[in-house]
N, C-alpha and C positions, 0 to 999 in steps of 0.2 A: 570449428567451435567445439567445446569441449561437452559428450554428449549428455551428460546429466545435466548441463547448464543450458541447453537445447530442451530439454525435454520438460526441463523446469521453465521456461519461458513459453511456447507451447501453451504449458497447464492453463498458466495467467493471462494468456490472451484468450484462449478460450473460456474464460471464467468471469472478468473481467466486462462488466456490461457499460458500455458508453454512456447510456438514457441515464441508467443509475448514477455516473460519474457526475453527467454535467447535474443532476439534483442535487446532489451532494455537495457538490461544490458553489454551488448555488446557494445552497444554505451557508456553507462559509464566507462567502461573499456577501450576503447578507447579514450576516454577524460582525464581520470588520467594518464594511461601512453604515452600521449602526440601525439597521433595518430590521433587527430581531425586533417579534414582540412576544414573547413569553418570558415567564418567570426563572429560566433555567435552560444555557444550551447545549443538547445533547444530541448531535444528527446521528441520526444509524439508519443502515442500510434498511431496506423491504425484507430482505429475508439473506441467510446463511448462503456461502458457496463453499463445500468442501473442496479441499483438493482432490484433484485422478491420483497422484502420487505422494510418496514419501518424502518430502523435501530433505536433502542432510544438513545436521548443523554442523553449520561453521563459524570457528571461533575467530575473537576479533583479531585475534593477532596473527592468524593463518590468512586473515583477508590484506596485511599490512605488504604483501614482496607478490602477490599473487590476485590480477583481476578478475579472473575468474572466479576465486572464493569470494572476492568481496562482494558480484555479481549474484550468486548462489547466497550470503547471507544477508542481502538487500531483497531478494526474490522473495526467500522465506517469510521476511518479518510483513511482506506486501500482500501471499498467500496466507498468513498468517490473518489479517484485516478482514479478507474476504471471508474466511472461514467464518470467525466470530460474527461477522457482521456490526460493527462497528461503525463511527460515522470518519472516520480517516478517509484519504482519499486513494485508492489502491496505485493509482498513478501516481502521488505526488513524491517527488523526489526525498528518498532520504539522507540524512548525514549519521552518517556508521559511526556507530557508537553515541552517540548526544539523545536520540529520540526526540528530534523534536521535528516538526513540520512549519511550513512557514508557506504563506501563500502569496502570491506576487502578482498583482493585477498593474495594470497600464492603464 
């Protein structure tokens, strides 16, 4: 494995808090099947996770012949979430380049 993409995965497992996900996601799941009650929904996380390291950017079209960069610029925008603390879900899969999120319950 290529070792900045090691070291960059690493980071986000150790950052990356389970408890916090399934709340999180809990909240989103309560928003899709209609179970919010507030005037406004906005989940965010309990608190900030800075990164250990420097993630590098990688550009879309450098991720298009190379999965490794695509890997590295999905890692970032996911380290990116934890940092702000945001109500995204650091796990949930992204689609490169579209930004958007989608949740999928059974």
């Amino acid at each position: 494995m290529n070792p900045t993409l090691e070291r960059c995965l690493e980071d986000l497992e150790e950052r990356i808090d389970p408890d916090e996900e399934e709340r999180l996601y809990q909240s989103w799941l309560d928003f899709v099947e209609n179970r919010f009650q507030g005037d406004f929904f906005l989940p965010k996380r309990m608190r900030t996770n800075p990164p250990g390291l420097e993630y590098p950017f990688v550009s879309i079209n450098s991720t298009l012949e190379d999965y490794d960069n695509m890997a590295l610029q999905q890692y970032r925008l996911c380290s990116q979430q934890l940092e702000k603390a945001d109500g995204y879900l650091a796990t949930n899969v992204q689609f490169c380049n579209y930004r958007q999120n989608i949740i999928q319950y059974y």
